[in-house]
Structure formats: C-alpha cells, structure tokens
C-alpha positions in Angstrom: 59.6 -23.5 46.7 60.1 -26.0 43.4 59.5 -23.6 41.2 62.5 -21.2 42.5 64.4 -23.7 43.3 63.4 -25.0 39.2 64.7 -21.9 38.0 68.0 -21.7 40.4 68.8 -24.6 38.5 68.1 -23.1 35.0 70.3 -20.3 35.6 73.1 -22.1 36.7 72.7 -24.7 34.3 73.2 -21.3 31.8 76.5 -20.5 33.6 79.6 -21.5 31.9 83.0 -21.1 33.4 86.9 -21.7 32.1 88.1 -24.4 34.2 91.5 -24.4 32.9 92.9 -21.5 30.6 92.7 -21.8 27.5 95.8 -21.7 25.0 96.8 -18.2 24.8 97.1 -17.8 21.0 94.1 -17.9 18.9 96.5 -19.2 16.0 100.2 -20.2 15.1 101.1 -20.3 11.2 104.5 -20.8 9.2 104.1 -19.6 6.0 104.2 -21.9 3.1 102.3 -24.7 5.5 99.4 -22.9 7.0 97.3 -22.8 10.0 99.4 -25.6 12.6 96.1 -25.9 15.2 96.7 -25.5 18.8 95.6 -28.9 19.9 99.1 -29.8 20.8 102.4 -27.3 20.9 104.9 -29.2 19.2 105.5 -30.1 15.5 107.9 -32.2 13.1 107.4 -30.3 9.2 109.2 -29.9 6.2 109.3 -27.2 3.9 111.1 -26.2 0.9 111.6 -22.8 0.6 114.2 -20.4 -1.9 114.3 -18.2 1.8 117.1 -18.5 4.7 113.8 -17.4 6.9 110.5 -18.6 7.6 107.4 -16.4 8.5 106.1 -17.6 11.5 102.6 -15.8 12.8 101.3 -16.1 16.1 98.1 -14.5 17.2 97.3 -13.9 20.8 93.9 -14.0 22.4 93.8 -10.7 23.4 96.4 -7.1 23.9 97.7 -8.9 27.5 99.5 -11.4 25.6 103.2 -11.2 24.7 104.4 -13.1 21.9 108.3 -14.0 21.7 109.9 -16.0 18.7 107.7 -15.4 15.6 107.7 -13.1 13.0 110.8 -13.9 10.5 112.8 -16.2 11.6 116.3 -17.2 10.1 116.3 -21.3 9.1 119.3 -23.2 7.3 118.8 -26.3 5.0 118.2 -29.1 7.5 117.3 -28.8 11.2 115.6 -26.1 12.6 114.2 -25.6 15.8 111.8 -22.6 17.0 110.8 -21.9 19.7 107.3 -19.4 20.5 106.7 -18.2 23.9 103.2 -16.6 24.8 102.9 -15.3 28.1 100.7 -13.2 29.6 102.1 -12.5 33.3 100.7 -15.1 35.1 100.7 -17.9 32.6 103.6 -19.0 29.8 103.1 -21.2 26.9 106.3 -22.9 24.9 105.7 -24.1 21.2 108.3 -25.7 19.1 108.5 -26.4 15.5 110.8 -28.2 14.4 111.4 -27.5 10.6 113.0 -29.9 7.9 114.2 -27.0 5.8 115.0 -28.2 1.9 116.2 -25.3 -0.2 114.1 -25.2 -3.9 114.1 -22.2 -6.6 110.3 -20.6 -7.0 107.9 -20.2 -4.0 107.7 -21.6 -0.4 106.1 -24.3 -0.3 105.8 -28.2 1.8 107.6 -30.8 0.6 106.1 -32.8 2.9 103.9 -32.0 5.5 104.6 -34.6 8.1 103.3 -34.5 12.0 104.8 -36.2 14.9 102.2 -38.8 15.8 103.0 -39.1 19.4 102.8 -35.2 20.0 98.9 -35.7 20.7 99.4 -37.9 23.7 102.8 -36.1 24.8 100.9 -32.2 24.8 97.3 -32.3 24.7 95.3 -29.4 24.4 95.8 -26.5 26.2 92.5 -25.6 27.2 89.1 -26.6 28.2 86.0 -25.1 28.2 83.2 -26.7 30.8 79.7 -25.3 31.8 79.9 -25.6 35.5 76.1 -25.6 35.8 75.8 -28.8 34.1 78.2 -30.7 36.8 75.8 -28.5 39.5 72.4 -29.4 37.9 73.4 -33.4 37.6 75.1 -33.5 41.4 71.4 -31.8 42.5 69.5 -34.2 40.7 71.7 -37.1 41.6 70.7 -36.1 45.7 67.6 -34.8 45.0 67.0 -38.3 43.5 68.4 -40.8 46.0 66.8 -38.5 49.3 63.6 -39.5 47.2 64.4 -43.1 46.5 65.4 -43.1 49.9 62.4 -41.5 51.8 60.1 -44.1 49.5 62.2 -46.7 50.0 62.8 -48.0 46.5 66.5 -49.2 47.9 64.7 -51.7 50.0 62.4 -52.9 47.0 65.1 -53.8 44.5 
C-alpha cells in the first residue's frame, strides 16, 4: 500500500497545470526600442524617429489569438497613445504604450527609454505557471504527518 500510494504521489508531484492564463502574446516590440516584456501591459517611452509611424509587433501564443492595434501605426511629435488588444474568444488582453514621439533626421532610435515605475504594482503579470502536484504532495504530507504525530501522541509531549 506505501509503495503505491509512494508513487501516486510522484506522479502527481510531475503534474503541472496553468492556474491562471498566461498573457496571450509571446512578445510585444516597437521598433527602434526593442523587446517591451510582458510582465506588465502598460508603458511610458520616448523615441525619436524621422517616421510619422511606429512599427509595433505583437506575437501571439498560438493561431487562436487575434491581434488588433499593431503593425504600423501612425504617431505625431508628442503624445501618442496605442492601444493592442489580444483576444482569443474567451479571454482579451489591453496593452498601452504611451509614446513620447521627438522627430530627428537618420534612423529610429530612443532618446530616452524611460518606464513608468508604478506600472509593476498597477498590472502585474499576466500569467502564472504552478505545478499543482506540489501543493497536493505538501497538503498529503502535512496530514499524513499530524495523523502520525497525532496517533503517537507527540502533541501531548511538547
């Protein structure tokens, strides 16, 4: 009996699951700053660019995945604000850049790269990943352990 019940545990300790979706792109760029990171879904940047558009790229995670808002986007000198939708049916996801646009002759490029520090706390990530047999194996161990303690009587010993 221990030793199946041994390796129930190892295989559900194996057994990841996705407690929460994950975000549904796999990347966001804008051309001329890079790779944003999906920890968040909101941004303050600058760029300079000789361009009245900016390339914005969003990957989804898979074909099920629409993508609204990217590709070129028209941006005047100052304020700009765009706006990314991924949605796949049952789940939509909003990003907004908000881009300090400074018009310069030559390439696109940052003038300065700068990141709303609060945006962290305001959107956190949009995903998590947890093994589900961990939480399992721990809560079995945890009872497994106190009917033990219990049926010794190490409670009334401390």
């Amino acid at each position: 009996m221990l030793k199946k019940l041994a390796i129930l545990l190892i295989v559900i300790f194996l057994i990841p699951i996705n407690v929460k979706a994950a975000s549904l792109l796999s990347d966001l760029q804008v051309e001329g700053i890079g790779s944003l990171g999906l920890n968040k879904n909101s941004w303050n940047l600058s760029l300079g660019t000789p361009y009245d558009y900016a390339n914005i790229t969003a990957t989804p995670i898979d074909s099920s995945v629409t993508v609204e808002g990217a590709g070129q986007v028209a941006i005047q000198e100052g304020a700009n604000t765009i706006t990314i939708t991924a949605s796949n049916g049952s789940q939509t996801e909003n990003y907004t850049i908000n881009l300090n646009v400074t018009k310069k002759s030559g390439s696109v490029g940052t003038s300065a790269v700068s990141y709303d520090k609060d945006a962290n706390i305001i959107n956190p990530k949009t995903g998590a990943f947890l093994p589900l047999g961990i939480i399992i194996t721990i809560g079995i161990g945890a009872i497994v352990s106190i009917v033990y303690l219990r049926k010794n009587k190490v409670f009334n010993r401390l």
